[in-house]
Each structure stands twice: as structure tokens, then as C-alpha cells.
C-alpha positions in Angstrom: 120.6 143.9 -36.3 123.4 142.8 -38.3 123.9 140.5 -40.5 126.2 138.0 -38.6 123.3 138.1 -36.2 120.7 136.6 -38.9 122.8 134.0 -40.0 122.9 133.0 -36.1 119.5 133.2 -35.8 118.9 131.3 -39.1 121.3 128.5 -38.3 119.5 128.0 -34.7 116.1 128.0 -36.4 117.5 125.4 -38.9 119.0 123.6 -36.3 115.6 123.6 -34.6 113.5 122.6 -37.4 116.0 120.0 -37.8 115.8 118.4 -34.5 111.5 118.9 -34.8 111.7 116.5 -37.5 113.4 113.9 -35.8 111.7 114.5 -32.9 108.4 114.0 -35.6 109.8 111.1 -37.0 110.7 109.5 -33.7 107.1 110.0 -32.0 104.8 109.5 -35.6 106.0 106.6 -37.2 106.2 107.2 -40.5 106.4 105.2 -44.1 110.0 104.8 -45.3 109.6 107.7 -48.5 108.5 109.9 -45.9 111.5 109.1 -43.4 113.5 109.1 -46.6 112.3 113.1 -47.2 113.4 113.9 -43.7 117.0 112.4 -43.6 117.3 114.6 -46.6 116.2 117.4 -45.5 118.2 117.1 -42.3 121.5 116.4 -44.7 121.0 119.6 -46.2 120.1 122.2 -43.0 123.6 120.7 -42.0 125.6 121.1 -45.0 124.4 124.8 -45.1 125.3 125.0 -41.1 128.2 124.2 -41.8 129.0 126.1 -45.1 127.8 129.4 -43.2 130.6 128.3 -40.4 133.7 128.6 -42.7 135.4 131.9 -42.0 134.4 134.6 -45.0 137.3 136.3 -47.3 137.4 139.9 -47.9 135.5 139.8 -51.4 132.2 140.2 -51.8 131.4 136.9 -53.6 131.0 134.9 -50.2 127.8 136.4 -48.8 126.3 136.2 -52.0 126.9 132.9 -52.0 125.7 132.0 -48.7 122.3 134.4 -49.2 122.1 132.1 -52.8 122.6 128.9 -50.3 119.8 129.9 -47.8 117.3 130.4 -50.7 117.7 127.3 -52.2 117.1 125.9 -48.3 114.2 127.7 -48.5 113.1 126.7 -52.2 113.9 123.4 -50.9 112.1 122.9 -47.9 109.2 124.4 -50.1 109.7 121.4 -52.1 109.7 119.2 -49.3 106.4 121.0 -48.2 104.7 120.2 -51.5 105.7 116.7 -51.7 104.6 115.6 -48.0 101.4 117.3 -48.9 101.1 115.4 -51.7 101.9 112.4 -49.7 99.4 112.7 -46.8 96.6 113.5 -49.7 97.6 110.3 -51.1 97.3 108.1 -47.5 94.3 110.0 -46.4 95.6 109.9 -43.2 93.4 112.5 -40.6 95.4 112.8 -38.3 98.2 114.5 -40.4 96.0 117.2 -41.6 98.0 120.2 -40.1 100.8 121.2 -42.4 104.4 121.0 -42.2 104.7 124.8 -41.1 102.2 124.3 -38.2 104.8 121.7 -37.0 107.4 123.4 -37.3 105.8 126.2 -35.3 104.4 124.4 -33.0 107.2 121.9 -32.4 107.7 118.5 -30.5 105.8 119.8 -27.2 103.0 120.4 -29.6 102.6 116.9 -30.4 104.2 115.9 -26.3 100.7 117.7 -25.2 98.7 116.2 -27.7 100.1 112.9 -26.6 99.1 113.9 -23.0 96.0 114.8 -23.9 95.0 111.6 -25.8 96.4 109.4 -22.8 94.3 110.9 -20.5 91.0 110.6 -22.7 92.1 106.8 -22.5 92.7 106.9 -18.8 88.5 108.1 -18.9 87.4 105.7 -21.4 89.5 103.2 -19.7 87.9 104.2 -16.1 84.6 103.6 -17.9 85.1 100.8 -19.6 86.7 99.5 -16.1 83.3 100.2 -14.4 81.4 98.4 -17.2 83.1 95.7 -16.5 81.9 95.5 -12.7 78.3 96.1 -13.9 78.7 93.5 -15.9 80.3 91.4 -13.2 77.4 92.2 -11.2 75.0 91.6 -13.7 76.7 88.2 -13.8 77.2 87.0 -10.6 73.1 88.0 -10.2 72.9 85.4 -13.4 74.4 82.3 -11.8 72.6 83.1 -8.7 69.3 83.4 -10.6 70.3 80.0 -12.8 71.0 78.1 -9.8 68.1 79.2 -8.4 66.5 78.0 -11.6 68.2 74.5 -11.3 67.0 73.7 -8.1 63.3 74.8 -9.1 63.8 72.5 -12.2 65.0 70.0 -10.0 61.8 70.0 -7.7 59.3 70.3 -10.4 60.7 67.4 -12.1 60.9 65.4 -8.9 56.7 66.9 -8.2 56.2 65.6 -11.9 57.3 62.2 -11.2 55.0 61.8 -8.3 52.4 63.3 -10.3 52.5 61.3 -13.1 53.2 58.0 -10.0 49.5 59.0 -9.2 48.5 59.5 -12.4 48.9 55.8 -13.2 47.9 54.3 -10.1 44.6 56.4 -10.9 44.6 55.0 -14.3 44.8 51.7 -12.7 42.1 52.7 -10.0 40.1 53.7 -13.3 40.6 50.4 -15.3 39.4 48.2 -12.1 36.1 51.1 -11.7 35.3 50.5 -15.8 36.0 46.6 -15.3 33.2 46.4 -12.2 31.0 48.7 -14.0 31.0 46.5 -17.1 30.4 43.8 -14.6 27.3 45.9 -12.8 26.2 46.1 -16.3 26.1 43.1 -17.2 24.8 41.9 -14.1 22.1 44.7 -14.5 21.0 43.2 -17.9 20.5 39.8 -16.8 18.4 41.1 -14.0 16.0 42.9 -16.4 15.4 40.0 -18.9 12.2 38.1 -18.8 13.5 35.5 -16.6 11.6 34.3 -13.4 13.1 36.3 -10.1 13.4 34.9 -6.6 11.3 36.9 -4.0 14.1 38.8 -2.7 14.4 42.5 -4.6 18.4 43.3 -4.4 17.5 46.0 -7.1 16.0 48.7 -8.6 15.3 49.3 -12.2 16.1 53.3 -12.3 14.7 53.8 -15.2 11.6 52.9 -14.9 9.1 55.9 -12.7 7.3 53.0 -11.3 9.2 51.7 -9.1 9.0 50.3 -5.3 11.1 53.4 -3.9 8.8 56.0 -5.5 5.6 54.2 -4.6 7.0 54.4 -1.0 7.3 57.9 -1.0 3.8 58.1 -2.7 2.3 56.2 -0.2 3.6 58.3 2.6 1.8 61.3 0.9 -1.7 59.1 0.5 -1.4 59.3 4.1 -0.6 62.9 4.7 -3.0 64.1 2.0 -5.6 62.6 0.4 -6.5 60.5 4.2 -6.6 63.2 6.0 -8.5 65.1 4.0 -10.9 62.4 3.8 -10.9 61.7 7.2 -11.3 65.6 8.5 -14.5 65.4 6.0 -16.0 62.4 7.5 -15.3 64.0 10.7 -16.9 66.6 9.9 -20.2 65.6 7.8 -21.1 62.7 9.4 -21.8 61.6 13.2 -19.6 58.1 13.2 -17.1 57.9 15.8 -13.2 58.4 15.0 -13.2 54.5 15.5 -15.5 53.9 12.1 -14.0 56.8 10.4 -10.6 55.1 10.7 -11.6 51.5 10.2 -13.5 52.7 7.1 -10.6 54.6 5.2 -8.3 51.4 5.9 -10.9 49.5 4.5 -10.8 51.4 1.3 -7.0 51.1 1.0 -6.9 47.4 1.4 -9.8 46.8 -0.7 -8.3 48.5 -3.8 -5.4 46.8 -3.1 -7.5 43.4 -3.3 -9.1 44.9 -6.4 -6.1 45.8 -8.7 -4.8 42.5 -7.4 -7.6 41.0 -8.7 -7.0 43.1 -12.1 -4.1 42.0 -12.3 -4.4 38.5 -12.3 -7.4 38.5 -14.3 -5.6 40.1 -16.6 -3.0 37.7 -16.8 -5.4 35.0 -16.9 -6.8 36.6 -20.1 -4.1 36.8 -21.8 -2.6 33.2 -21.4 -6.2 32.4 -22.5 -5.6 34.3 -26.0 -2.3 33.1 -26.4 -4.1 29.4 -25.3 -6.9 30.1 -27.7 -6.6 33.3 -30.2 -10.4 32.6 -31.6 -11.6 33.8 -28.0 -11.5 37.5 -29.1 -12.8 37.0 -32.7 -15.9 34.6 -30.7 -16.1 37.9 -28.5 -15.9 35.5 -25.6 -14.6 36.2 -21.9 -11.3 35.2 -21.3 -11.6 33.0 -18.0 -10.4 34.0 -14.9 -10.3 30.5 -12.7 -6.8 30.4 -12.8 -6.1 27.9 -14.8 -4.4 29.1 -17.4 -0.9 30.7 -16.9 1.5 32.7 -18.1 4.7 31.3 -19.7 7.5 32.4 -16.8 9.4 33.7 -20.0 6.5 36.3 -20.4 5.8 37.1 -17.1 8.5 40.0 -16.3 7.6 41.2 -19.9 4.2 41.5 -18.8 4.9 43.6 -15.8 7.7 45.6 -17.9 4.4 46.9 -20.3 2.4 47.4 -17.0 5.0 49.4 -15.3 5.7 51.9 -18.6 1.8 52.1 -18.8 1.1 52.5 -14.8 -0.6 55.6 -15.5 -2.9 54.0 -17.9 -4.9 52.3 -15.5 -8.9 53.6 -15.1 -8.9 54.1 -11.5 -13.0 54.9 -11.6 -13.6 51.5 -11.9 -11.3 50.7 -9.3 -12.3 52.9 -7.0 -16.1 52.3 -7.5 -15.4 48.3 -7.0 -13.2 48.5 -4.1 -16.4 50.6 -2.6 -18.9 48.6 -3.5 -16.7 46.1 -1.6 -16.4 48.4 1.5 -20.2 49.0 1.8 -20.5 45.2 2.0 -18.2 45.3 4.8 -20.1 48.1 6.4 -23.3 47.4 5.6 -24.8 50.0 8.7 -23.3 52.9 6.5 -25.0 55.2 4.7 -24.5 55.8 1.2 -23.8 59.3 1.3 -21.1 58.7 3.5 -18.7 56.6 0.5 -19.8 59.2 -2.3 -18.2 62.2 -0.3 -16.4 64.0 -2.6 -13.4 64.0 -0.7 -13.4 60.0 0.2 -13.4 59.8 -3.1 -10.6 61.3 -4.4 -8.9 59.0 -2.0 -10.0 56.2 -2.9 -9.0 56.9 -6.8 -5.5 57.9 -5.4 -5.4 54.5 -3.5 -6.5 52.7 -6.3 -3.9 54.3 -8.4 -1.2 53.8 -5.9 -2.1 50.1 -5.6 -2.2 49.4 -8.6 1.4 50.5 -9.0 2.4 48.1 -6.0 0.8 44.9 -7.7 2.4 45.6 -11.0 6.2 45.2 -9.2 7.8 42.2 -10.1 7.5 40.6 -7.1 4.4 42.4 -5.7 4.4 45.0 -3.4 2.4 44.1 0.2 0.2 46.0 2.4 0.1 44.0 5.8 -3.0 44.2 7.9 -2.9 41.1 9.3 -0.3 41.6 12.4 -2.1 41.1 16.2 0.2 41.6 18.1 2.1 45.3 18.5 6.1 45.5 18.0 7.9 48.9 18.0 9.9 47.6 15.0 6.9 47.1 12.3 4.1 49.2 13.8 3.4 53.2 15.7 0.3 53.7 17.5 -2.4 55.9 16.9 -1.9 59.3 18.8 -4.7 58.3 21.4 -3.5 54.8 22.5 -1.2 54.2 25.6 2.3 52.9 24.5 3.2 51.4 27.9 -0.2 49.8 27.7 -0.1 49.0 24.4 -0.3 45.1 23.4 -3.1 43.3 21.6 -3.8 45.2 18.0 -7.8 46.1 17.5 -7.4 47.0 14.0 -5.0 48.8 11.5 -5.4 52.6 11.1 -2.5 52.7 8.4 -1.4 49.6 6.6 1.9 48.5 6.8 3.9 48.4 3.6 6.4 45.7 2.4 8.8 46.0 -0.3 7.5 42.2 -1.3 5.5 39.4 0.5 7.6 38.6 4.0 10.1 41.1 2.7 11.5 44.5 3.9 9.5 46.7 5.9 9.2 50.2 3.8 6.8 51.9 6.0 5.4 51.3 9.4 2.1 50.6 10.2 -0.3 52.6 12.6 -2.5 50.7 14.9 -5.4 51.1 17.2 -4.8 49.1 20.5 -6.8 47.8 23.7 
């Protein structure tokens, strides 16, 4: 190749390497120094252009001239090498890490591509980011719907809490009134247990106490099922009387313990408003007298009967029971003895004393009624054997009737024996 052919191909590759640096310049922008290097260099790959353009003379100082030129382009751009080097080191820039003579090899399609390539990675991230973006709108819209879902829930409890807490004081209310009677009750209650003299009319019950008319109802209802007729089923069965003795016998015992702790009772009374009349009675060892006379203050009366009713089960029903049949065989006097000391007879009369006694200690006293004639379905059944469309005149009671208090409430029927 000759040498007018190098210099061509020199001056288009200068020419080239010029317009790659404007092309550089134009798509990197660069600091001013740097843009400052490349406007120089430019200057000088055109000077030499055109200095190689100028028609040659004959001599052979020329060429040498224009191969001195192209060296000190070359030194120069060497220069310029260093010096941008030095400049990028400097900025720390990374994404002009490749050197100048990669550029220049490469050239502005180089960098066109790379710009390609860099647009597209933002078209993705932009594609992804664009996709977030409707999650997120999703996510969102899922949000409201859940908060005004929220809101209207809030909305309802509240309302529900006002009602509830509506209630809440009328039932606070309700309570105050409830605590206000109660204290009334109480009070009421109070007054009715404190030794003061009661009308006979028992409206009601001291619950603590175990002796009390409801319970001695119930226990009287098992005298009958139990202990009578047990005692009866022995008499039946030991002795040759007819069911019409037998029965009139066992209801004698009843009321006549009755009549007996009655008695007790009132003795007992008496005896004490004669000690509290005359306190050297008991150091005289004299017998309090029981004619009636003397009488308790009203203010100690319901006292008296509270101390009997805690002690009920003090009371020695031997002696009670053996009076009250002492009594019967009076009554009976055709009897034989053998027939009151049956073991069985008895143990009911103990339980009856036991029972009466409980009745005479109430406060007013319990009744047991035996003096009814004629029958009535309300306060009387008959015995099993006796004709209810016939029945009419009363013969005798098989089963006392039981009042809560003298011409008071019927507790428990009666069982009679009619004609």
C-alpha cells in the first residue's frame, strides 16, 4: 500500500475519532475540563487534516514533516489519554471505567446499544413497578372495603352498647328499689322477732330457727306414716282389741301428750314468774306454784319461747311419754297393761311427746283439733273403711287435725271414723 494511501486512511480514522468524541460528548454529558480536552483535541485532528491536504513540493522535507506531525497527534492523544484517566480516577465515576481506546474502538453505536439496552431494563422494571402498583391498588381498594366494613360494625356495637348500658341502669335502678324493700323486710323481720306480744295470726316464719311450725308439719306427717303404724300393726298383732280400740287408743296417746307438754309448759312458765316474783323460792327448795296466778311479763314471754325453741331437743320425753300414759290407761281403764308398755307403742308415744312439745313451744301455739263432729271434705279424710257418700256424723278422730295456731290455718287434715 502506498503511502498517499495511509495518510487517507489516517485522516478518515482521525476524522472518525473526531466525530466519536462529539458524538461522546453529545450523549455523556460531561464536566466543562473534560469538554474543554475534547474541543482541543478536535482543533488539532483538524489542523493536521488539513496540513496533510496542502499539495507536497518535490523535496524531501515535507513528508518528514507531516510523519513528525502525525506523531505528535499521536503523543498527543496519549496525553489526552492520561489526563482523562486521571480525571475519571478523580470523579470515581463507574460508569466511565472503559478507556478512551475502547471508545474509540467501539464508537457511538457502542454506547447507541448500550443506551438501548438500559431503556429496555427500564421498560421491565417499569412493567414491574406498573404491576406493583395494581397490587397495591388492589390491596387498597380491599382496605376501604374492609374499613367501611369496620365503620358500620363500630357503628352497631356502639349503638348495642348504648342499649346495653340503657338496661344496665334501669337494672341498677331495679336493684336499688330490691335493696330498699329488702332493708324494709329486714327491718320488718326484726321487729317481728323482738320480745313483744304477737297477735294470733302467724304471717311468718323465723328461718332460722329448726323449730319451726313448717318443719313440725312435715314431722307430724311422718309420726303418722311411721312410728303409728308401726304401733298400730303391733297392737294388731299382739293383742285381740278391735281396729276400733286400736285406733281410739293411739289418738288418745297423741292428744294426751299434747295436754301434757301443754301442761309443761305452762307450769313452767308459772315457775318462773314465781322466781322472778319470789327469788328465795329456790334457796327455801320450795315448789314454784302452778295455779296460774302468777304470770309472765309479755316483754319475757317471746324470750321464753326463743330459749325453748333453740333447746326443743332438750326436753325429757320419758317423762312425757310415761304421763301422757298413765293418762290414757285412765281413759281406758278395760286395758291391760301390757298392751301401753309394748315396745313399739312406745316409741311412739316418746316421738309424740317430742313432737308436741315442739308445737306448744310456737309462739302462738300450735293446735291439734279433735273436737270437730261433724265431717267436711275441707278439714277432715275418712278412714279407708268408712262410706264417703254416707259419711256425716264423726265417731271419733283416728288422726288429729293440725292447726298452724288456735282457729288458724289448717296444716294437715284430720282422719275420721264415721257412722
Amino acid at each position: 500500500m502506498s503511502a498517499t494511501a495511509k495518510k487517507q486512511d489516517l485522516l478518515v480514522e482521525a476524522k472518525s475519532f473526531c466525530d466519536g468524541l462529539s458524538n461522546v460528548f453529545l450523549m455523556k454529558r460531561r464536566d466543562p475540563q473534560t469538554r474543554n480536552l475534547l474541543d482541543t483535541a478536535k482543533r488539532l485532528i483538524e489542523s493536521l487534516s488539513a496540513e496533510n491536504q496542502k499539495p507536497t513540493v518535490g523535496s524531501h522535507g515535507t513528508p518528514t514533516r507531516s510523519t513528525g506531525g502525525m506523531g505528535q497527534l499521536w503523543v498527543k492523544l496519549d496525553e489526552l489519554k492520561r489526563e482523562n484517566e486521571e480525571l475519571r480516577k478523580h470523579r470515581g465515576s463507574s460508569h466511565e471505567d472503559r478507556s478512551p481506546s475502547t471508545k474509540t474502538q467501539h464508537g457511538p453505536g457502542a454506547e447507541l446499544n448500550k443506551v438501548r439496552l438500559e431503556n429496555e431494563s427500564l421498560k421491565t422494571k417499569l412493567a414491574k413497578h406498573e404491576k406493583t402498583i395494581k397490587e397495591l391498588e388492589t390491596v387498597n381498594a380491599n382496605l376501604q372495603e374492609q374499613n367501611k366494613s369496620s365503620k358500620v360494625a363500630l357503628e352497631t356495637t356502639q349503638r348495642s352498647m348504648e342499649t346495653v348500658l340503657k338496661e344496665y341502669r334501669l337494672m341498677e335502678d331495679s336493684v336499688k328499689c330490691m335493696k330498699s324493700e329488702n332493708d324494709t323486710l329486714k327491718q320488718r323481720v326484726t321487729r317481728s322477732v323482738k320480745p313483744l306480744p304477737r297477735l294470733d295470726n302467724r304471717q311468718v316464719e323465723n328461718l332460722s330457727e329448726k323449730c319451726r311450725p313448717s318443719n313440725v308439719a312435715v314431722a307430724y306427717n311422718s309420726l303418722e306414716s311411721q312410728q303409728w303404724i308401726e304401733a298400730k300393726e303391733s297392737l294388731e298383732d299382739n293383742t285381740e282389741y278391735e281396729e276400733e280400740i286400736i285406733l281410739r287408743i293411739l289418738c288418745s296417746i297423741l292428744v294426751k301428750t299434747y295436754e301434757c307438754c301443754t301442761d309443761v309448759k305452762e307450769a313452767s312458765k308459772s315457775t318462773i314468774a314465781e322466781i322472778i316474783n319470789q327469788p328465795t323460792i329456790v334457796v327455801s327448795n320450795l315448789q314454784a306454784a302452778s295455779n296460774g296466778k302468777n304470770k309472765l311479763p309479755e316483754e319475757l314471754t317471746d324470750a321464753v319461747g326463743q330459749l325453748y325453741r333453740k333447746h326443743y331437743h332438750n326436753i325429757d320425753t320419758d317423762v312425757i311419754s310415761q304421763n301422757a300414759l298413765s293418762r290414757v290407761m285412765k281413759e281406758f281403764s278395760d286395758i291391760d297393761d301390757s298392751c301401753l308398755n309394748n315396745k313399739l307403742v312406745v316409741a311412739y308415744a316418746k316421738e309424740s311427746a317430742n313432737l308436741a312439745w315442739q308445737m306448744v313451744i310456737q309462739q302462738p301455739p300450735m293446735c291439734l283439733s279433735v273436737q270437730d263432729t261433724k265431717f267436711n271434705d275441707d278439714y277432715h279424710k275418712l278412714w279407708w273403711s268408712c262410706d264417703q257418700a254416707r259419711a256425716s256424723e264423726i265417731e271419733f278422730f283416728v288422726w288429729p287435725a293440725l292447726y298452724d295456731y288456735k282457729n288458724g290455718n289448717l296444716l294437715i287434715k284430720g282422719c275420721v271414723f264415721t257412722n
